[in-house]
C-alpha positions as CSV (number, residue, x, y, z in Angstrom):
1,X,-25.8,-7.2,10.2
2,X,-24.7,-4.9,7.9
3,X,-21.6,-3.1,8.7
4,X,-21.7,-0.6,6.1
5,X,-24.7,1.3,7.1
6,X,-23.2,1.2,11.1
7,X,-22.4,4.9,12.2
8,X,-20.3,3.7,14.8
9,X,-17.0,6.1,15.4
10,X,-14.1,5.1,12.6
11,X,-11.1,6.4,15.3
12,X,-10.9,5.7,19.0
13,X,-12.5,7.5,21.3
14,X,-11.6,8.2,24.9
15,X,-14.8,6.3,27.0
16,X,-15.7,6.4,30.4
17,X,-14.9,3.1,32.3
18,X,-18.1,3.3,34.0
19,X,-20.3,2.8,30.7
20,X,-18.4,-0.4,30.0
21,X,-19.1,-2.4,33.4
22,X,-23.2,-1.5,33.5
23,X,-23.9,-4.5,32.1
24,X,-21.5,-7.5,33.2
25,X,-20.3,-5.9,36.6
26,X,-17.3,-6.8,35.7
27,X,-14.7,-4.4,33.7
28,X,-12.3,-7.9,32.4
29,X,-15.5,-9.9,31.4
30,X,-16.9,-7.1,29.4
31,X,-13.1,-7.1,27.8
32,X,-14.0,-10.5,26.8
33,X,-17.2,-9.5,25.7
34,X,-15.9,-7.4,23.2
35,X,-13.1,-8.8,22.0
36,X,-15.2,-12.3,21.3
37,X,-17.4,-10.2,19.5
38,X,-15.1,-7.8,17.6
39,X,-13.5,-11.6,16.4
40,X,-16.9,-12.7,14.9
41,X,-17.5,-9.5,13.3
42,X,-13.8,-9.7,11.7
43,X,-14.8,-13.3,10.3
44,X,-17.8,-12.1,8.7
45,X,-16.1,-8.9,7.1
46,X,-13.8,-11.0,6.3
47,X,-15.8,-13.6,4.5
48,X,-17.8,-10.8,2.4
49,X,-14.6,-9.4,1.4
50,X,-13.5,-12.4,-0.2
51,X,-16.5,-13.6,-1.8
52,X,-16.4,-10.6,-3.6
53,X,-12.8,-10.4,-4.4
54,X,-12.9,-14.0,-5.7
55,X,-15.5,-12.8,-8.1
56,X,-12.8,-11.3,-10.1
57,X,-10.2,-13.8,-10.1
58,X,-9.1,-16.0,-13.0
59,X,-8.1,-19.8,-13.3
60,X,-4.7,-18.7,-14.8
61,X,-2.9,-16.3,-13.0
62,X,0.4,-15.8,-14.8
63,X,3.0,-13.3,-13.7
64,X,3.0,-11.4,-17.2
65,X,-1.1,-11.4,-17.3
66,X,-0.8,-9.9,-13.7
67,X,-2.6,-6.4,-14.1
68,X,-4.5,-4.2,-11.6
69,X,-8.7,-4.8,-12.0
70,X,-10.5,-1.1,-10.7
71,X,-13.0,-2.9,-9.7
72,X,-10.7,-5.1,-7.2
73,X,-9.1,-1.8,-5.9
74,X,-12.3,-0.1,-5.4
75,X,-13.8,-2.6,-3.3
76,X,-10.4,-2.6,-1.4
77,X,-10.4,0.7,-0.7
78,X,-14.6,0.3,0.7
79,X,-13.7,-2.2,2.6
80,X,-10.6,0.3,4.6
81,X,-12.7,3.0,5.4
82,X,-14.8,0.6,7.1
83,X,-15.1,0.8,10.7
84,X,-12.4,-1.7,13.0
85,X,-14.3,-4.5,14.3
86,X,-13.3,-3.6,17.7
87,X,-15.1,0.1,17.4
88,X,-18.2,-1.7,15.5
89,X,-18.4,-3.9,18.9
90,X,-18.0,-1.3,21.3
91,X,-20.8,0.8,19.4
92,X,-23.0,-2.6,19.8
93,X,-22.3,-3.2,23.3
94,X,-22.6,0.7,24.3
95,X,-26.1,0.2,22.5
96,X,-27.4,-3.3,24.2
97,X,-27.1,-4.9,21.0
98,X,-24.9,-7.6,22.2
99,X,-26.3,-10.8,23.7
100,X,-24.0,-12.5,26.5
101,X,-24.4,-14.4,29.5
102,X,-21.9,-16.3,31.7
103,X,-22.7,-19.6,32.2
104,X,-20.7,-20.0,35.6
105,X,-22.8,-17.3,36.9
106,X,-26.0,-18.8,36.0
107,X,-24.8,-22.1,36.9
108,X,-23.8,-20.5,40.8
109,X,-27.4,-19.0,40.9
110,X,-28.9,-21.9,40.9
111,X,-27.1,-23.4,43.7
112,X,-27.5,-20.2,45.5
113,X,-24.0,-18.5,45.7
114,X,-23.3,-15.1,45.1
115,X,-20.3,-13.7,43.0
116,X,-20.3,-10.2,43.9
């Protein structure tokens, strides 16, 4: 997904608890929900961000040669104006664009027992 395009909020915002239990029935699992997914989106911002700073690296780093590259600091600066992971999930899962299930739900449904 791209992140970049996202218009999710870039602060926190005060939400109704209601909105966040519609889906899981549960306020804690949907907490789990979103912070397992605010950790994969982290990993992958995190992965682009280096790919692209190791771009401009060089094989000898010595402390004299150390001088700042625009490019590096421009990118830098991109990537902190970015939304937090945690808003981009919240945004995703306030949308239905998150995919979860529970497996010891499913697995109780089938033996007929009720968790709510």
């Amino acid at each position: 997904m791209d992140y970049k395009k996202l218009k999710s909020d870039t602060t926190a915002v005060t939400r109704r608890m209601r909105d966040f239990s519609k889906g899981t029935g549960n306020i804690y699992e949907t907490c789990a929900v979103l912070s397992k997914r605010a950790n994969q989106i982290s990993l992958e911002v995190k992965e682009e961000l280096n790919k692209k700073i190791s771009e401009f690296s060089t094989s000898n780093d010595n402390l004299e040669e150390v001088f700042e590259n625009r490019e590096q600091i421009e990118i830098a600066k991109f990537y902190e104006k970015l939304s937090k992971p945690t808003l981009i999930a919240v945004h995703e899962f306030l949308n239905d664009q998150i995919y979860y299930r529970n497996p010891s739900r499913e697995a109780a449904k089938l033996e007929g027992k009720s968790f709510e």
